[in-house]
TORPA-4810 file (N, C-alpha, C, O; in nm, 3 decimals):
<nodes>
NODE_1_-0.502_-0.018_-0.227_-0.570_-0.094_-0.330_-0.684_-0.170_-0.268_-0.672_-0.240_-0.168_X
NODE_2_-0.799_-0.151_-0.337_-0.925_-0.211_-0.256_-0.982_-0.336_-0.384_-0.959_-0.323_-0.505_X
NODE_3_-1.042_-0.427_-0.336_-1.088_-0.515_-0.389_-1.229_-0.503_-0.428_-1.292_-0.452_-0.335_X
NODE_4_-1.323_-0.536_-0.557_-1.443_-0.481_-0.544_-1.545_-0.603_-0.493_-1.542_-0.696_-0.573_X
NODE_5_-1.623_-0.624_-0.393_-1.708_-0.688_-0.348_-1.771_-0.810_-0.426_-1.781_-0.925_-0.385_X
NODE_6_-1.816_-0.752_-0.566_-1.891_-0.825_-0.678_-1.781_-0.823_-0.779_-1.719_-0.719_-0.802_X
NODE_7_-1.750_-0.962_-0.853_-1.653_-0.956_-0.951_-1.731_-0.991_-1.068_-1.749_-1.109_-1.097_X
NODE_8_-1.771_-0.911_-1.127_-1.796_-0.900_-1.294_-1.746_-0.933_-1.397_-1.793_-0.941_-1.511_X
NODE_9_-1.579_-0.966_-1.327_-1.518_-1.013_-1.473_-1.506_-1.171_-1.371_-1.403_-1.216_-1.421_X
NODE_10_-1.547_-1.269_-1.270_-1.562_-1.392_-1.317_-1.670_-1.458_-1.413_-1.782_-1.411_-1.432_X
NODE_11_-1.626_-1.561_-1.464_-1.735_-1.637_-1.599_-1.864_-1.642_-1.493_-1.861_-1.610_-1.374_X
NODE_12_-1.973_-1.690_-1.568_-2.084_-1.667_-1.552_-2.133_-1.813_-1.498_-2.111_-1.897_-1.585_X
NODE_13_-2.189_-1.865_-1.390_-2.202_-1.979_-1.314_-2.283_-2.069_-1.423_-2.271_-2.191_-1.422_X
NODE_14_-2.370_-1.999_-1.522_-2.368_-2.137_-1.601_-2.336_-2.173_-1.752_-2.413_-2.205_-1.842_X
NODE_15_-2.200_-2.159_-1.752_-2.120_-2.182_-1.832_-2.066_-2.354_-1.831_-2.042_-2.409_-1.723_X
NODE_16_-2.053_-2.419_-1.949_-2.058_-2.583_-1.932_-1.884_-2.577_-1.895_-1.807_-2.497_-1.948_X
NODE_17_-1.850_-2.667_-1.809_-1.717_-2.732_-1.789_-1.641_-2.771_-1.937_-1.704_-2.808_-2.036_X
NODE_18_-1.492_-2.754_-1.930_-1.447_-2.771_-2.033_-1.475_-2.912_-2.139_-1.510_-2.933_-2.255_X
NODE_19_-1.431_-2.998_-1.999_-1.469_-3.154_-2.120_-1.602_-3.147_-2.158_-1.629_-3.255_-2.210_X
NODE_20_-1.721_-3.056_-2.158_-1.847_-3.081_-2.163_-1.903_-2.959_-2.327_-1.999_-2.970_-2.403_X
NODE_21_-1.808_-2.871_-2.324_-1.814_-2.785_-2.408_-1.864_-2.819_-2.547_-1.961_-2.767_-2.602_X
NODE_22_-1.769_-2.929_-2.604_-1.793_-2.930_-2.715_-1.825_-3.087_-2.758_-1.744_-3.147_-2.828_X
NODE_23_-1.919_-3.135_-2.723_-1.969_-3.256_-2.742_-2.119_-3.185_-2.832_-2.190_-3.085_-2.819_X
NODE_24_-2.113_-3.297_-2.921_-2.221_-3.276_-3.027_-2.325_-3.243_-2.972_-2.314_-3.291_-2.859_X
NODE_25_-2.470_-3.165_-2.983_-2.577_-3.227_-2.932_-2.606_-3.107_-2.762_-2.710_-3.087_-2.701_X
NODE_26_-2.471_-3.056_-2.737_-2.484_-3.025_-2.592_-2.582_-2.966_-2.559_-2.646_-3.009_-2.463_X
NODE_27_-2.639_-2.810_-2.650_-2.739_-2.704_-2.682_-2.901_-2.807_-2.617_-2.987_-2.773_-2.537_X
NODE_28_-2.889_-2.903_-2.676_-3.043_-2.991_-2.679_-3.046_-3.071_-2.540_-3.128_-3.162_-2.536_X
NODE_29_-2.964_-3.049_-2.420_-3.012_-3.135_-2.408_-3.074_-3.062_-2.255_-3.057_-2.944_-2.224_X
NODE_30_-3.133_-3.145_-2.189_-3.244_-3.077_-2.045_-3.134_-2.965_-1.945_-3.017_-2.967_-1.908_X
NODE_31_-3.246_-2.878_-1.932_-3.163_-2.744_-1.864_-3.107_-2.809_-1.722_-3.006_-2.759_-1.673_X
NODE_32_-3.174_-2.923_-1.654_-3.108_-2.970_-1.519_-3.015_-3.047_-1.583_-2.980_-3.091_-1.474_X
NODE_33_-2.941_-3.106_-1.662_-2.853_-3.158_-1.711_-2.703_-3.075_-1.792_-2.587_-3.112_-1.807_X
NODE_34_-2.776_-2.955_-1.829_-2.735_-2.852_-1.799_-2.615_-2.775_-1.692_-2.499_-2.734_-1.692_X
NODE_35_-2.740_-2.790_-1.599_-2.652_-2.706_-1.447_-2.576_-2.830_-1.420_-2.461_-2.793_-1.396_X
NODE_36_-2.584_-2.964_-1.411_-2.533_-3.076_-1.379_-2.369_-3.074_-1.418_-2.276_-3.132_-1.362_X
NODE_37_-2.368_-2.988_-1.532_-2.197_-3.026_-1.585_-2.145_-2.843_-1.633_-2.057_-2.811_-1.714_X
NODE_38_-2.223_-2.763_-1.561_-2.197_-2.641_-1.576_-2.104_-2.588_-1.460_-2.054_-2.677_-1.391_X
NODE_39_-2.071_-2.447_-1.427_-1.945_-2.421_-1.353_-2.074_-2.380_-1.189_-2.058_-2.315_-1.086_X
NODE_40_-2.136_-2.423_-1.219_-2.214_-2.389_-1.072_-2.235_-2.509_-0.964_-2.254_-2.490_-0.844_X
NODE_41_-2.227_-2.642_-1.030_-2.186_-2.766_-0.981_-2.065_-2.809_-0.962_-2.044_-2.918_-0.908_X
NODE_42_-1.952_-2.716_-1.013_-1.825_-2.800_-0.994_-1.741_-2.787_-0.880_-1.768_-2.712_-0.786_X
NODE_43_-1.611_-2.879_-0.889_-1.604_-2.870_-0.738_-1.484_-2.717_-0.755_-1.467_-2.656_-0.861_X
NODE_44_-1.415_-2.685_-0.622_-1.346_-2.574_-0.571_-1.299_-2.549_-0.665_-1.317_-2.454_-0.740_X
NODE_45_-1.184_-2.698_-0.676_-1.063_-2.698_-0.732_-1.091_-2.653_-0.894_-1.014_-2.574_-0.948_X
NODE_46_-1.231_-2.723_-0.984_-1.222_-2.693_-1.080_-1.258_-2.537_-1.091_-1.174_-2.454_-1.125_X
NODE_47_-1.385_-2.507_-1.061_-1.433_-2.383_-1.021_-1.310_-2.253_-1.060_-1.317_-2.175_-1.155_X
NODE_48_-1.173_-2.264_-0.931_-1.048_-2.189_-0.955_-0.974_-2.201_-1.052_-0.892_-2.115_-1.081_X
NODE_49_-0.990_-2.311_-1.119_-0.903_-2.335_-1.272_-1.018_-2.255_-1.351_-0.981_-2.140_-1.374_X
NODE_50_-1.169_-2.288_-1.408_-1.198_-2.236_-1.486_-1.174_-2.071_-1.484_-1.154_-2.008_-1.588_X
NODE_51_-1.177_-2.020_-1.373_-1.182_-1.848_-1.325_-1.020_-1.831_-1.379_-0.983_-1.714_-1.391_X
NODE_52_-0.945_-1.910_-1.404_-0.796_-1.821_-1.402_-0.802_-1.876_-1.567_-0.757_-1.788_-1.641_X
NODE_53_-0.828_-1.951_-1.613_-0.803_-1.987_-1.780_-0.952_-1.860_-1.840_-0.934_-1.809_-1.950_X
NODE_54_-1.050_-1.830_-1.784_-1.114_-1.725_-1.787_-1.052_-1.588_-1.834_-1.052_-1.518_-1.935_X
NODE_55_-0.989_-1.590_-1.686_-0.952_-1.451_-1.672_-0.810_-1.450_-1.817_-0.793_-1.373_-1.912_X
NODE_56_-0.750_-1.545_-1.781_-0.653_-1.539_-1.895_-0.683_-1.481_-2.030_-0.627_-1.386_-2.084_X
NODE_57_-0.769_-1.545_-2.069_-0.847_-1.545_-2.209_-0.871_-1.384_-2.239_-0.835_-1.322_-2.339_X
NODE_58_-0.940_-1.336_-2.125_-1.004_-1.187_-2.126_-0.864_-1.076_-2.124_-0.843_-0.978_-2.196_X
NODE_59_-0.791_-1.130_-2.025_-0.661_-1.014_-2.015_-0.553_-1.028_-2.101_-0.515_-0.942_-2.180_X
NODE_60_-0.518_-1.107_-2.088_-0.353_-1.170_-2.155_-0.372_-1.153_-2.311_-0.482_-1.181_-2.358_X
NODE_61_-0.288_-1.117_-2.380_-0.268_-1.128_-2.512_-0.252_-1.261_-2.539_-0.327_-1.324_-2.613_X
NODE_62_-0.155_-1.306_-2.481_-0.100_-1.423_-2.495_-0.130_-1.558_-2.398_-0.027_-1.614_-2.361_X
NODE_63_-0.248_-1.615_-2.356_-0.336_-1.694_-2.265_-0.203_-1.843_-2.237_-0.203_-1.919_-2.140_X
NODE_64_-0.140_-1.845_-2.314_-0.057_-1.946_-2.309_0.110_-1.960_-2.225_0.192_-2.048_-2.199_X
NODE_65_0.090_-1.799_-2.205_0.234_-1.743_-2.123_0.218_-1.790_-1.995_0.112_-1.762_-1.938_X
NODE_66_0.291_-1.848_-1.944_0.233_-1.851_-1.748_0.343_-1.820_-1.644_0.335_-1.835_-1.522_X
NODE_67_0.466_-1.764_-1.729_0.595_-1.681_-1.655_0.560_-1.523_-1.652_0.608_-1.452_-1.563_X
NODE_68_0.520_-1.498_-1.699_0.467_-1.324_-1.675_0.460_-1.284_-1.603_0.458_-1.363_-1.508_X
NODE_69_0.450_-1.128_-1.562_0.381_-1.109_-1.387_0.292_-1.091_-1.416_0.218_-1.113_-1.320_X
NODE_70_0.213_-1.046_-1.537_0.057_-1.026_-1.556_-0.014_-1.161_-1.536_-0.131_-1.146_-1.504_X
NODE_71_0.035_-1.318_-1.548_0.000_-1.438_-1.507_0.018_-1.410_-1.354_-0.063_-1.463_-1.279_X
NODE_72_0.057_-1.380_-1.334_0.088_-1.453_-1.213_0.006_-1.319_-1.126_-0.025_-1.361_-1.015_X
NODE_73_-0.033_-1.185_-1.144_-0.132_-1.125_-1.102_-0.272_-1.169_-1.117_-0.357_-1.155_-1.029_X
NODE_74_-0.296_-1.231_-1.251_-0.435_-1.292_-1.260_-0.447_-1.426_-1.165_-0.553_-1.482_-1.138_X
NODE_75_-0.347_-1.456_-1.131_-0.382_-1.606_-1.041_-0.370_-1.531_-0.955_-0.481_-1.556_-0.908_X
NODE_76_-0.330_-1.455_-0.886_-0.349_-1.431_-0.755_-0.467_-1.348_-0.755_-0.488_-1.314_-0.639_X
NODE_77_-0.548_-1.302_-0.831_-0.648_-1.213_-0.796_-0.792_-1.323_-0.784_-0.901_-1.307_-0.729_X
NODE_78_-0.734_-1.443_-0.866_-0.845_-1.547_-0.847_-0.841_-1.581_-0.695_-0.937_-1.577_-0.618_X
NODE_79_-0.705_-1.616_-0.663_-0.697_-1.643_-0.531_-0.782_-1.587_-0.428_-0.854_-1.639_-0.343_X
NODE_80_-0.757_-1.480_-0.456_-0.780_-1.368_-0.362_-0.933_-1.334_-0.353_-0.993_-1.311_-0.247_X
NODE_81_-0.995_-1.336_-0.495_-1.134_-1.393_-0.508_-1.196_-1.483_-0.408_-1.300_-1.458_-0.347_X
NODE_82_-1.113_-1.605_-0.396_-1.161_-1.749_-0.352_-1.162_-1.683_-0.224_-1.268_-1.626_-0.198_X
NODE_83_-1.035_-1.674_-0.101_-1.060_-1.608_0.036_-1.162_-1.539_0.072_-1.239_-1.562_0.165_X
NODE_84_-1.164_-1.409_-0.043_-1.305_-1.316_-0.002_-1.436_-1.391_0.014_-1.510_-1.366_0.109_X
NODE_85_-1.472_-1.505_-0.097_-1.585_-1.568_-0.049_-1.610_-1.650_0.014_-1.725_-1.677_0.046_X
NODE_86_-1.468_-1.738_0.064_-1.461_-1.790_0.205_-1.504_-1.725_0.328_-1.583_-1.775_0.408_X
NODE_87_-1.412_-1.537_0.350_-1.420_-1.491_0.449_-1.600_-1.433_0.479_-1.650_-1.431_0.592_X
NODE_88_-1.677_-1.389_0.345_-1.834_-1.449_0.362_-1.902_-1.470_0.454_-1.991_-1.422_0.525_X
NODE_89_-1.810_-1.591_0.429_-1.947_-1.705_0.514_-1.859_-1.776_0.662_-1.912_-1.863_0.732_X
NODE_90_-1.756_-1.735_0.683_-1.666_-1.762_0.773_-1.588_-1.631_0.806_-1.483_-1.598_0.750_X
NODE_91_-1.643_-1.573_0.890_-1.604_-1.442_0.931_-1.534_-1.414_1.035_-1.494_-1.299_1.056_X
NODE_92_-1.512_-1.508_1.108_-1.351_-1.533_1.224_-1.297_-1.658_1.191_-1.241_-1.740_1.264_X
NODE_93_-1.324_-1.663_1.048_-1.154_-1.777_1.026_-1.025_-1.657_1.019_-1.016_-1.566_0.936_X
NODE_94_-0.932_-1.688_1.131_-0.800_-1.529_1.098_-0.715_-1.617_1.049_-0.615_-1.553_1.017_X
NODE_95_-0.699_-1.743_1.022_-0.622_-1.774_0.946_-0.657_-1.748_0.762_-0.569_-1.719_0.681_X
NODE_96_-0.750_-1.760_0.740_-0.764_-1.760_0.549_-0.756_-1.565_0.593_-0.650_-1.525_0.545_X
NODE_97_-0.804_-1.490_0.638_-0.812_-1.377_0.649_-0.639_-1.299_0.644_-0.592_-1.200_0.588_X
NODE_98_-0.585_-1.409_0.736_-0.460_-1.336_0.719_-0.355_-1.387_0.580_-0.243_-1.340_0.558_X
NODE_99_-0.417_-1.484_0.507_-0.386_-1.531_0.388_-0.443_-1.446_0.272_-0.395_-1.439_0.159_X
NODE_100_-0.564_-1.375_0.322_-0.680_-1.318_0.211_-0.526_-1.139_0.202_-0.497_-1.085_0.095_X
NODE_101_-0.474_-1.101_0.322_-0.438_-0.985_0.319_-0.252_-1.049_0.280_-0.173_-0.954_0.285_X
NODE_102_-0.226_-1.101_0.267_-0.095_-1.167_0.211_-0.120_-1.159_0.137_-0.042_-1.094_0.066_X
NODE_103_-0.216_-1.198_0.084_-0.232_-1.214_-0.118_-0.248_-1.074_-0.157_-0.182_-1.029_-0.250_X
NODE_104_-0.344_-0.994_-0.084_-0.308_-0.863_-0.178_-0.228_-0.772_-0.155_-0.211_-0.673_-0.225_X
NODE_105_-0.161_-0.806_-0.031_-0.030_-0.724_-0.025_0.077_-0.745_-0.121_0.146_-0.657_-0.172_X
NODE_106_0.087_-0.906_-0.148_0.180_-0.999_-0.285_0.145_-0.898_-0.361_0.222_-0.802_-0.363_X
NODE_107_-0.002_-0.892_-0.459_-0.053_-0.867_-0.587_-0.011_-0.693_-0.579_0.024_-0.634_-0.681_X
NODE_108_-0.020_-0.621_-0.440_0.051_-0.481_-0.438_0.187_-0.470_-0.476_0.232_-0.368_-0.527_X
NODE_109_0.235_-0.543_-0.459_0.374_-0.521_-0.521_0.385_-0.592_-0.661_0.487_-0.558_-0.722_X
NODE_110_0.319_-0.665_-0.715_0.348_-0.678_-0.827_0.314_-0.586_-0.925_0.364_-0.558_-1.033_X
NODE_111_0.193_-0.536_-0.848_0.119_-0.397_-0.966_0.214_-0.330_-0.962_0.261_-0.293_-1.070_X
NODE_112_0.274_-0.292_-0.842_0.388_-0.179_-0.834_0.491_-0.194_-0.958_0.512_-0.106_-1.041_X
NODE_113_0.547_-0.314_-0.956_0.611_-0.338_-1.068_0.622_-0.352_-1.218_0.713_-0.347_-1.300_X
NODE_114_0.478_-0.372_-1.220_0.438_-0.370_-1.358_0.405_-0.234_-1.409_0.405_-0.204_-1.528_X
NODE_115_0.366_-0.125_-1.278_0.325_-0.006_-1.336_0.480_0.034_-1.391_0.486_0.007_-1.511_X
NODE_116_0.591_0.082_-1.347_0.696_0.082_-1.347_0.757_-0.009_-1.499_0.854_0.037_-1.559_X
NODE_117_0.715_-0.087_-1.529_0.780_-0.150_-1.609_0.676_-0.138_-1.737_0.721_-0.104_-1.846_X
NODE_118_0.536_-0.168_-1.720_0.497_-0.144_-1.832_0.350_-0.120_-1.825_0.259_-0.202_-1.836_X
NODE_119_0.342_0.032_-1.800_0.207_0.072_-1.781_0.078_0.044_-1.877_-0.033_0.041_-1.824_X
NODE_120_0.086_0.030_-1.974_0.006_-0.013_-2.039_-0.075_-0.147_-2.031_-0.191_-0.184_-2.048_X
NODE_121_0.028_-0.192_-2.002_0.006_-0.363_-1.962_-0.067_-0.341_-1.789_-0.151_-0.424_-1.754_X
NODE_122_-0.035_-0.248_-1.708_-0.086_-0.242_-1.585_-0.213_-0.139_-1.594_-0.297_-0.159_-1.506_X
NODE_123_-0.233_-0.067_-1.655_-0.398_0.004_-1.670_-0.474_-0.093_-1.731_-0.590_-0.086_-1.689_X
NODE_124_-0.454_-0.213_-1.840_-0.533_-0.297_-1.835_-0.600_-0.407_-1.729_-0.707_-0.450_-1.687_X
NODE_125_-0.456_-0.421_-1.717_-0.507_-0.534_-1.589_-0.584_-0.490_-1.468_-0.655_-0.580_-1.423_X
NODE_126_-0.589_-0.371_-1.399_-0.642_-0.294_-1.310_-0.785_-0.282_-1.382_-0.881_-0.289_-1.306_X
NODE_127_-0.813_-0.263_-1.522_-0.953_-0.171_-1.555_-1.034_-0.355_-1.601_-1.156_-0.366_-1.614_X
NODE_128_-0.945_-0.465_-1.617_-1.027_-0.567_-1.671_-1.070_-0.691_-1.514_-1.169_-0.762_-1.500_X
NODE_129_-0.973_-0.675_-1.437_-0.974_-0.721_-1.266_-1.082_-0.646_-1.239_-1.185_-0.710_-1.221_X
NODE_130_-1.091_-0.504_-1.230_-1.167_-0.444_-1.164_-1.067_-0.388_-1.007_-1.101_-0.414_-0.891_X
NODE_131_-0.963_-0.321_-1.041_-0.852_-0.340_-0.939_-0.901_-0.178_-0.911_-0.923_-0.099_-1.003_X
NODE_132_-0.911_-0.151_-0.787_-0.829_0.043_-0.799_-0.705_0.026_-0.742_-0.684_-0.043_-0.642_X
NODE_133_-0.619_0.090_-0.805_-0.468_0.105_-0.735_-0.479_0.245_-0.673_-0.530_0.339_-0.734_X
NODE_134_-0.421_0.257_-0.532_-0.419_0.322_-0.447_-0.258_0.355_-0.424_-0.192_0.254_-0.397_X
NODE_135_-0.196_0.461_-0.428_0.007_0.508_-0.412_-0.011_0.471_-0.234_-0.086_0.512_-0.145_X
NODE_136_0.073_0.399_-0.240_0.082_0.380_-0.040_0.172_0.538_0.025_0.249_0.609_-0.040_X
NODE_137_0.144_0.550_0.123_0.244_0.643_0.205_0.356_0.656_0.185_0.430_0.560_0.209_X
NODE_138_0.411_0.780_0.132_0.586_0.797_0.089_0.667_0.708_0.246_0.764_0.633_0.250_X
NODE_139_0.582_0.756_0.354_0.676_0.742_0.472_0.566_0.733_0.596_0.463_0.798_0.612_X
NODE_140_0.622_0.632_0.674_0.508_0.613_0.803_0.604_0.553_0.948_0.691_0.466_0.939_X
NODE_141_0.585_0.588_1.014_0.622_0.545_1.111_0.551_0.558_1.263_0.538_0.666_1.321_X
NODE_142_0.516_0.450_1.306_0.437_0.444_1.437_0.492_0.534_1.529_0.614_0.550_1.536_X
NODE_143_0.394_0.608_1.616_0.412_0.714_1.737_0.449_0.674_1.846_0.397_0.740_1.935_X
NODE_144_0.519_0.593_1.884_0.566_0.521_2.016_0.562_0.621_2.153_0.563_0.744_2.143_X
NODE_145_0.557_0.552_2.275_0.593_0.662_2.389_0.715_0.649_2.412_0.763_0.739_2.482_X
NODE_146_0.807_0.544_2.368_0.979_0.570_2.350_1.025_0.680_2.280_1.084_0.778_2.324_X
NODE_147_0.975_0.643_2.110_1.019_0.731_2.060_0.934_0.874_2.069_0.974_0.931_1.967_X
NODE_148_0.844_0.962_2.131_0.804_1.047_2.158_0.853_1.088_2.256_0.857_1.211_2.260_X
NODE_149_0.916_1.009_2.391_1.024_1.105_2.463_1.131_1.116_2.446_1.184_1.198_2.522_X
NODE_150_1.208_1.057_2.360_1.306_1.064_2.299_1.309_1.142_2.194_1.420_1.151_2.141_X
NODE_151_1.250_1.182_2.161_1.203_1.356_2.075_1.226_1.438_2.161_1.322_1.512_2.182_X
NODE_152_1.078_1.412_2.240_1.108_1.521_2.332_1.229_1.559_2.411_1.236_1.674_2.453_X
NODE_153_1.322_1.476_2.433_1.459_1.546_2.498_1.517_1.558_2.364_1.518_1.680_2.349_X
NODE_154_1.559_1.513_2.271_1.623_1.578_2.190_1.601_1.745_2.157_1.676_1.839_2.130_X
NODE_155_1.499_1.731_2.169_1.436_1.882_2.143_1.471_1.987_2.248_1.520_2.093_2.211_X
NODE_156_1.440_1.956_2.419_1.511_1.998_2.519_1.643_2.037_2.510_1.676_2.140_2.567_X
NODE_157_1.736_1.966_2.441_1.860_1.951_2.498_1.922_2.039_2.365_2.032_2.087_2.392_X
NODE_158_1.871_2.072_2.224_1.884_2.122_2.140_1.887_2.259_2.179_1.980_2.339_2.172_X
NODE_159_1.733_2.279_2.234_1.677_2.415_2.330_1.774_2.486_2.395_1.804_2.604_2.375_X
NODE_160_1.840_2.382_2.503_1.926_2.446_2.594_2.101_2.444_2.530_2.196_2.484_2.597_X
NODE_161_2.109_2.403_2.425_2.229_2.427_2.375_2.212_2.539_2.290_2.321_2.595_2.281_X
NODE_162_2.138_2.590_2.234_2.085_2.723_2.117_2.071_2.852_2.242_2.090_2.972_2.223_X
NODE_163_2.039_2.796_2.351_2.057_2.874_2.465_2.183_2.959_2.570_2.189_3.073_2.614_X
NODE_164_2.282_2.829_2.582_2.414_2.873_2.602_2.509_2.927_2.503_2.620_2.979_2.520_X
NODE_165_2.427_2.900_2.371_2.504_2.986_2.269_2.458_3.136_2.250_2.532_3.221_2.201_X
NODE_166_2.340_3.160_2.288_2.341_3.284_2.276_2.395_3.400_2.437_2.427_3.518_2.444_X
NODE_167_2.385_3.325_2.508_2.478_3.380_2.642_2.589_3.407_2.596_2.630_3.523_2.591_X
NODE_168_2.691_3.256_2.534_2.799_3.323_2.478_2.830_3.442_2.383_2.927_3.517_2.391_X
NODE_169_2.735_3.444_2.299_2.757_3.542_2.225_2.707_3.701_2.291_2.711_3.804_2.224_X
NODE_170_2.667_3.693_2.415_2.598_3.826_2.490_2.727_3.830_2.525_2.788_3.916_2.463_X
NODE_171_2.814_3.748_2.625_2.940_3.790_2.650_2.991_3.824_2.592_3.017_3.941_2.619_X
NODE_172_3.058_3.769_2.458_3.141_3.799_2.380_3.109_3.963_2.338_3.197_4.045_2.362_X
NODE_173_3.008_3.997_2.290_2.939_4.153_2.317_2.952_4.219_2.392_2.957_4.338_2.360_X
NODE_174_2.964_4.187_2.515_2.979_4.283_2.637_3.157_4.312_2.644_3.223_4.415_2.656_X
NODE_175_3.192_4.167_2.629_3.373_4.218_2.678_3.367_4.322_2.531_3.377_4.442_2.557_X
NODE_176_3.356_4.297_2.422_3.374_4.383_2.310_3.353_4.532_2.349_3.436_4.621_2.372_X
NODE_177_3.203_4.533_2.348_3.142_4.676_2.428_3.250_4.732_2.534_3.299_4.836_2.490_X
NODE_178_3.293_4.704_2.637_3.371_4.709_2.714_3.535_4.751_2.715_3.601_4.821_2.792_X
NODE_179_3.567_4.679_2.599_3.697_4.669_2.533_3.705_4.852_2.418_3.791_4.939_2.403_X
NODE_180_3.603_4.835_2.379_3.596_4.975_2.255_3.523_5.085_2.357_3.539_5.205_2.336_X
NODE_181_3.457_5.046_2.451_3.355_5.178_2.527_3.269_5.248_2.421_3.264_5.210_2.305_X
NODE_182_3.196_5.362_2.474_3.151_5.435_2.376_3.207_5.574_2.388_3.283_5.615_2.476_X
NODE_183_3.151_5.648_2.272_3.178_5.802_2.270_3.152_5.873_2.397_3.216_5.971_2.436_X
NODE_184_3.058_5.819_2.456_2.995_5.907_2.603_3.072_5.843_2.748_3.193_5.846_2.769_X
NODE_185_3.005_5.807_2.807_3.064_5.772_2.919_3.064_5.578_2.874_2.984_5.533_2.792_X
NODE_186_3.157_5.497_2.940_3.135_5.388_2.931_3.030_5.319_2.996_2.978_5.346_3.104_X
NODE_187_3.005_5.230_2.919_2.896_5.175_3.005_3.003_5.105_3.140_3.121_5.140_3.150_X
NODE_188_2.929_4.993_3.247_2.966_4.905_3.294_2.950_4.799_3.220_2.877_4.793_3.122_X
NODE_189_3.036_4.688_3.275_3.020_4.568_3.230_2.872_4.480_3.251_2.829_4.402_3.167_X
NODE_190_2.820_4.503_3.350_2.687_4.455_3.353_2.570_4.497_3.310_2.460_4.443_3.327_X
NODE_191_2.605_4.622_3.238_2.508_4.666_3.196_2.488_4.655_2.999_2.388_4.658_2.928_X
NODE_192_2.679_4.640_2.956_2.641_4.628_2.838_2.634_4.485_2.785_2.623_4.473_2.663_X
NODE_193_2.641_4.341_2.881_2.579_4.233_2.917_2.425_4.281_2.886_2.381_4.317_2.776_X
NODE_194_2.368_4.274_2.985_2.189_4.337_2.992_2.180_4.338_2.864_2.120_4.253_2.798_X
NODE_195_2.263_4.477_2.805_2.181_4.515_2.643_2.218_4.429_2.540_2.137_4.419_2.449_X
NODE_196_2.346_4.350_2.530_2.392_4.231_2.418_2.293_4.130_2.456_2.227_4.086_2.362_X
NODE_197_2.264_4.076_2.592_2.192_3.990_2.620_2.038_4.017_2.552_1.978_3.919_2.506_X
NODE_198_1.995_4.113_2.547_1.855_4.150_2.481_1.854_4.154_2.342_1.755_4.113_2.280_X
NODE_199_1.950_4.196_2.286_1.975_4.237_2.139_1.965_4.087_2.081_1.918_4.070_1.968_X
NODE_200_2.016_3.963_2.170_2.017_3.807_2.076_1.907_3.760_2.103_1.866_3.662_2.042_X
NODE_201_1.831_3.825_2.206_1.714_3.743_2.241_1.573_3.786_2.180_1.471_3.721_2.207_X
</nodes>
């Protein structure tokens, strides 16, 4: 799952702050007074509230639910928002970085769950985020030099047991051969060895 660079579905930087919205008069008054109480002046903290009551509005049927996992995917994708434009402008902080990849490893398993539980509800949220969901690896496991020689003799020792089994079974052929002879002259014993021994191999 990859994150897209530019987020299109946050509100638009000059959009007025909530307490500022609906005061009489707002439309009229000077465009620097304007940006003054709009979402491009505000601080972090408000900034991340307006983006998740945003995003709410746009995704959620229901903007007022906040037990959901579809809530609780839209806050973390704000989150996750916020890190990326931290990591920006701070490009060896490994602490928010290793917070930025916690969060969307979190938000990976919640998609997981929601696809599973209610796809409809999860192709929205992916196509209104701007999410691509990516299926992880059925199965992975690191190539170690432990566990690669420890293959490798298993494999040896498999080798040489598939090996003494077919000796046995050349013997077991030969005393047989030996035991019945043939129509012509008998063979020897070492010789109808030789030919059982070739016949398994």
């Amino acid at each position: 799952m990859t994150v897209q660079p530019s987020h299109d579905s946050d509100p638009p930087s000059s959009m007025l702050l909530k307490d500022y919205r609906n005061i009489p008069g707002i439309e009229k008054v000077d465009d620097v007074v304007k940006r003054l109480l709009s979402l491009e002046m505000a601080s972090r903290k408000e900034t991340l509230k307006i983006k998740q009551e945003w995003l709410m509005n746009k995704v959620m049927a229901n903007p007022e639910d906040t037990k959901s996992l579809e809530t609780r995917i839209v806050a973390l994708t704000v989150k996750i928002h916020n890190y990326e434009e931290h990591m920006q402008k701070h490009l060896k902080d490994k602490t928010h970085k290793r917070y930025l990849l916690m969060s969307i490893d979190q938000r990976r398993k919640m998609l997981k769950n929601l696809r599973k539980t209610n796809f409809d509800a999860f192709e929205r949220i992916c196509r209104e985020l701007q999410i691509e969901y990516t299926f992880p690896p059925l199965y992975y496991r690191a190539a170690h030099r432990r566990f690669l020689a420890k293959r490798a003799l298993c494999l040896q020792v498999f080798q040489e047991v598939q090996k003494i089994k077919k000796q046995k079974r050349a013997l077991k052929a030969a005393a047989a051969a030996q035991r019945q002879g043939d129509q012509g002259k008998p063979k020897t014993p070492p010789q109808a060895y030789a030919e059982a021994l070739r016949e398994n191999y």
